[in-house]
C-alpha positions in Angstrom: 7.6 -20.3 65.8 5.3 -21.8 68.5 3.1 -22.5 65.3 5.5 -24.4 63.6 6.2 -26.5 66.6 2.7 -27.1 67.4 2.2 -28.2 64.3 5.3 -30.1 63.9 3.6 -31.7 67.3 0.1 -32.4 65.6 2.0 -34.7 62.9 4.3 -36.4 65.5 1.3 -37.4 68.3 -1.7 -36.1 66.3 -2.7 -33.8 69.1 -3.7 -30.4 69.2 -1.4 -27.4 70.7 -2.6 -24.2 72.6 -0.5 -21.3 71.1 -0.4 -18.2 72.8 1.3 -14.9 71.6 0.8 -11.2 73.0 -0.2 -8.3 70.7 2.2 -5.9 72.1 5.2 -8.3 71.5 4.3 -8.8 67.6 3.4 -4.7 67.3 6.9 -4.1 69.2 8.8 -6.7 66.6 6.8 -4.7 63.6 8.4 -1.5 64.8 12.1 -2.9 64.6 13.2 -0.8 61.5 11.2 2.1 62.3 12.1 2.5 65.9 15.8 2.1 65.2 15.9 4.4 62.3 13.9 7.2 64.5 16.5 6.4 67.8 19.6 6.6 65.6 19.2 10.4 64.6 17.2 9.8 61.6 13.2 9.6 60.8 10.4 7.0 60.1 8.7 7.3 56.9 5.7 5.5 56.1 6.1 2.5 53.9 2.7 0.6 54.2 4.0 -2.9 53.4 7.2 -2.2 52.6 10.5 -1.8 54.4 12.1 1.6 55.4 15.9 0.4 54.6 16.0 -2.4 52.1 14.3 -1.9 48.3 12.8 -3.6 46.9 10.7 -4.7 49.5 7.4 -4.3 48.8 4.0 -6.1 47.8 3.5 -5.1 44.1 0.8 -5.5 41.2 0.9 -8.0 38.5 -1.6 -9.0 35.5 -3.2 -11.5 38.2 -2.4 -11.6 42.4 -0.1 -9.1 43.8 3.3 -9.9 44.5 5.8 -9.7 47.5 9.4 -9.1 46.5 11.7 -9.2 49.5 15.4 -8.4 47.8 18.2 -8.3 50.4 20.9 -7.6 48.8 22.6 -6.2 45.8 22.9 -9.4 43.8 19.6 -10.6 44.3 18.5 -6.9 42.3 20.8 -7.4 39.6 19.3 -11.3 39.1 15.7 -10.4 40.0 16.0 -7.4 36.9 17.9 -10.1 34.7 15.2 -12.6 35.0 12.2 -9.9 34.1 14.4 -9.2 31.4 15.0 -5.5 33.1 19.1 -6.1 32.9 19.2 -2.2 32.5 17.6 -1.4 35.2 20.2 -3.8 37.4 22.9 -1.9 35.8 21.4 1.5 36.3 24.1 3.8 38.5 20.8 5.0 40.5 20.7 1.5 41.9 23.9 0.3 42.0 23.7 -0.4 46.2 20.5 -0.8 48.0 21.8 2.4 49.9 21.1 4.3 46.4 17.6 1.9 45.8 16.4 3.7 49.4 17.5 7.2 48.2 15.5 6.3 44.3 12.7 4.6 46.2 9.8 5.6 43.9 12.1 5.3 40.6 12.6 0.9 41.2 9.1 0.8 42.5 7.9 2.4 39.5 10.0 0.5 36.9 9.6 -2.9 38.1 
């Protein structure tokens, strides 16, 4: 945020902006779903780029950059697998409800 509005600043006046930020606050914020998942009775699993309660959400390979897919909800999976002409997979019981996609993790990852 404070280098959106420094830059937002920049194009108004044309002057520079000193942005400051801690470490420890961004590592903290990284930690969010982990943390909560570990203090609410359950366990953190390690997800490199990807996120411990929502899937797909993950950086994956394609024929020429990797891509980040951030799907929040279960429409988006349904359209996102109608649109790489996977309509099957949308429609697959096993990932009916992102609750089922976390359970399946590897299975979505795999297929898209």
């Amino acid at each position: 945020m404070g280098i959106l509005l420094a830059l937002l600043e920049r194009n108004r006046s044309g002057k520079g902006q000193q942005v400051e930020v801690t470490l420890h606050d961004t590592a903290i914020a990284m930690l969010h779903p982990h943390a909560s998942n570990v203090l609410n009775g359950g366990r953190a699993i390690h997800t490199c780029n990807g996120h411990p309660n929502i899937v797909p959400y993950d950086r994956f390979p394609t024929g020429t950059v990797p891509l980040f897919l951030a799907v929040g909800n279960d429409r988006q999976f349904r359209t996102l697998c109608t649109e790489l002409g996977l309509a099957d997979l949308g429609a697959d019981a096993r990932f009916r409800s992102n609750g089922y996609r976390v359970v399946n993790r590897e299975a979505p990852r795999a297929a898209l």
